[in-house]
C-alpha positions in Angstrom: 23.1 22.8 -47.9 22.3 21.6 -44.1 20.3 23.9 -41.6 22.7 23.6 -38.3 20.6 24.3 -35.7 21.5 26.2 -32.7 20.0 24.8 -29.7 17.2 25.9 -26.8 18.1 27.5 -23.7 17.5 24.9 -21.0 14.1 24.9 -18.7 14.2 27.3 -15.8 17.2 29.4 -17.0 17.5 32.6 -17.8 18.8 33.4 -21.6 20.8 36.8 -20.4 22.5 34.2 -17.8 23.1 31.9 -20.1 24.1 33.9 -23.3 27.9 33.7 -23.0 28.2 30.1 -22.9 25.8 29.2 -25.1 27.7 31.3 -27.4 31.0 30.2 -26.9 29.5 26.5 -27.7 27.5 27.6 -30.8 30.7 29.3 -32.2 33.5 26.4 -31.6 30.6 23.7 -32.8 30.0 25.9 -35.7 33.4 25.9 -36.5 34.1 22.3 -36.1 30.4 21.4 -38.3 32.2 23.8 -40.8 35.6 21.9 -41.3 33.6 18.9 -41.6 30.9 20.3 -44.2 33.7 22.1 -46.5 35.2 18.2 -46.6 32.1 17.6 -48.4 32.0 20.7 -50.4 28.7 21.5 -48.5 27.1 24.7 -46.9 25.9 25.1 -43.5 23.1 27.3 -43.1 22.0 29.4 -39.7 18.3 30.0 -39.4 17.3 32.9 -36.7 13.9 31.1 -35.4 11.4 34.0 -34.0 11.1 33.7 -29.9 7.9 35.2 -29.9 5.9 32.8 -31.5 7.4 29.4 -32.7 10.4 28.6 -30.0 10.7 30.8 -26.8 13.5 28.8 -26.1 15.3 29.4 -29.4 18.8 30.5 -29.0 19.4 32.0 -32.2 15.8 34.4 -32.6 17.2 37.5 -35.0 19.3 37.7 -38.6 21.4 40.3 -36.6 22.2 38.2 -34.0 23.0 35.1 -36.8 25.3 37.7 -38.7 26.9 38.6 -35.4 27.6 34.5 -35.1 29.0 34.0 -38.8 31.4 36.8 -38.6 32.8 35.4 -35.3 33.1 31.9 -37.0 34.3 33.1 -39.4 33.7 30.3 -42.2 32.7 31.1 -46.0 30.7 27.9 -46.1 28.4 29.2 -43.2 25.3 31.4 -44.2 22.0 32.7 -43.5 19.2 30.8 -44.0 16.7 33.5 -44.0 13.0 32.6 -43.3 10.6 35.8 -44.2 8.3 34.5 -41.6 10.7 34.7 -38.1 12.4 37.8 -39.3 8.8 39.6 -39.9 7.5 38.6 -36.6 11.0 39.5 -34.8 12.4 42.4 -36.3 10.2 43.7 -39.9 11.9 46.0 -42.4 12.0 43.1 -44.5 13.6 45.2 -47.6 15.8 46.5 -45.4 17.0 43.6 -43.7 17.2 41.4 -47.1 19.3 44.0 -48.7 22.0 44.6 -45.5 22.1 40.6 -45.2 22.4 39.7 -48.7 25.7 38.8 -48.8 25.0 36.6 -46.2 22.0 34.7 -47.2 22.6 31.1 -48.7 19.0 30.4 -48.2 15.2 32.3 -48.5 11.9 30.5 -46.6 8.7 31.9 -47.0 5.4 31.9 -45.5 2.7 34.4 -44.9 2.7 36.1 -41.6 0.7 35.7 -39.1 -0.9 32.4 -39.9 1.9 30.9 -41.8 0.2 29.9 -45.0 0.7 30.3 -48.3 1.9 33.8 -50.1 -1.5 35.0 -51.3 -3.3 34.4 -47.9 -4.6 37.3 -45.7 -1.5 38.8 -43.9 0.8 41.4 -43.7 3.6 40.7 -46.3 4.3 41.5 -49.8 5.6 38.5 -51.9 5.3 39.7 -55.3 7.3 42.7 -54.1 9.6 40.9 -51.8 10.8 38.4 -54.9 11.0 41.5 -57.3 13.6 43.1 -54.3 15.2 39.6 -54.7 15.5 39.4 -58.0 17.2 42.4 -58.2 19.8 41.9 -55.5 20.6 39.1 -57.8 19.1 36.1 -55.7 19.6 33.2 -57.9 18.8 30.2 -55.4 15.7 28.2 -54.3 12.9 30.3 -52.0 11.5 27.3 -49.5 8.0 27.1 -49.0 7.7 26.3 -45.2 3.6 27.3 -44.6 1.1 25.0 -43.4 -1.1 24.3 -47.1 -4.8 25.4 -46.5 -5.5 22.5 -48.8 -3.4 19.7 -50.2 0.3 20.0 -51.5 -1.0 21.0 -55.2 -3.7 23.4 -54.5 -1.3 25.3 -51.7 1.1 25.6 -54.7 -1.9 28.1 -56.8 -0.8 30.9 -55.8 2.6 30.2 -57.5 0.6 30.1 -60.8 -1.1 33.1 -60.3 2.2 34.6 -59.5 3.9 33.5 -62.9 0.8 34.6 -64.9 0.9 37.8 -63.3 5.0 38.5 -64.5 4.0 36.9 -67.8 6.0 33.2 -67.2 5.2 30.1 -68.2 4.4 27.6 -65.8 4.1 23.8 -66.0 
């Protein structure tokens, strides 16, 4: 799996003026990137990247918009690489969106929103609930941790523990 970015809308122009073009480019790149990834037996992943906070540039800033791109593409080794964190700051209804985009998604990124640290830092999502929803869509792949640690690697990994010991897993 590869994150295919989209690209920035350039300095001093309007997106709105923009928009068509840029699509037209994202699409027929997309397609080409996709011909050249299923040669490899490899998936290309869209990430929507929130425009309020991280990239105001950011073409692609919503999962709606990112499903509205993979159906024109139209390419089954294209997907959604949905980060928790963007899709909280630019649209919420997390449950809502993970269950309508589900067939979509080929990737889940987490972080806690708004600081962007771990899960089981001060903020306004739910992990444990959002990875029970998961689990019973039937997510079966990796959940990326992309937070800035509060600490080092291993001790921004705790709450992970607790999270196990809380459902009754082993951990180790």
């Amino acid at each position: 799996r590869i994150h295919v970015m989209a690209g920035r809308v350039p300095l001093g122009t309007e997106r709105a003026a923009v928009a068509g073009e840029m699509e037209a480019t994202f699409i027929e790149n997309l397609r080409y990137t996709a011909d050249l990834l299923a040669q490899e037996d490899m998936i290309g992943l869209l990430e929507p990247i929130n425009n309020r906070v991280t990239d105001p540039r950011y073409y692609l800033n919503t999962p709606h918009h990112a499903a509205a791109i993979l159906e024109k593409v139209g390419r089954p080794n294209l997907k959604l690489q949905l980060d928790l964190f963007h899709c909280q700051i630019m649209d919420g209804n997390l449950s809502r969106n993970l269950e309508t985009y589900f067939p979509l998604i080929g990737h889940i990124q987490i972080a806690q929103v708004p600081g962007r640290h771990e899960p089981d830092s001060p903020g306004e999502l739910n992990f444990p609930y959002l990875f029970e929803l998961l689990e019973s869509l039937g997510y079966t792949g990796y959940v990326g941790c992309e937070y800035a640690p509060k600490g080092d690697t291993l001790e921004g990994l705790g709450w992970l523990r607790s999270y196990w010991e809380s459902r009754g897993l082993q951990h180790g």
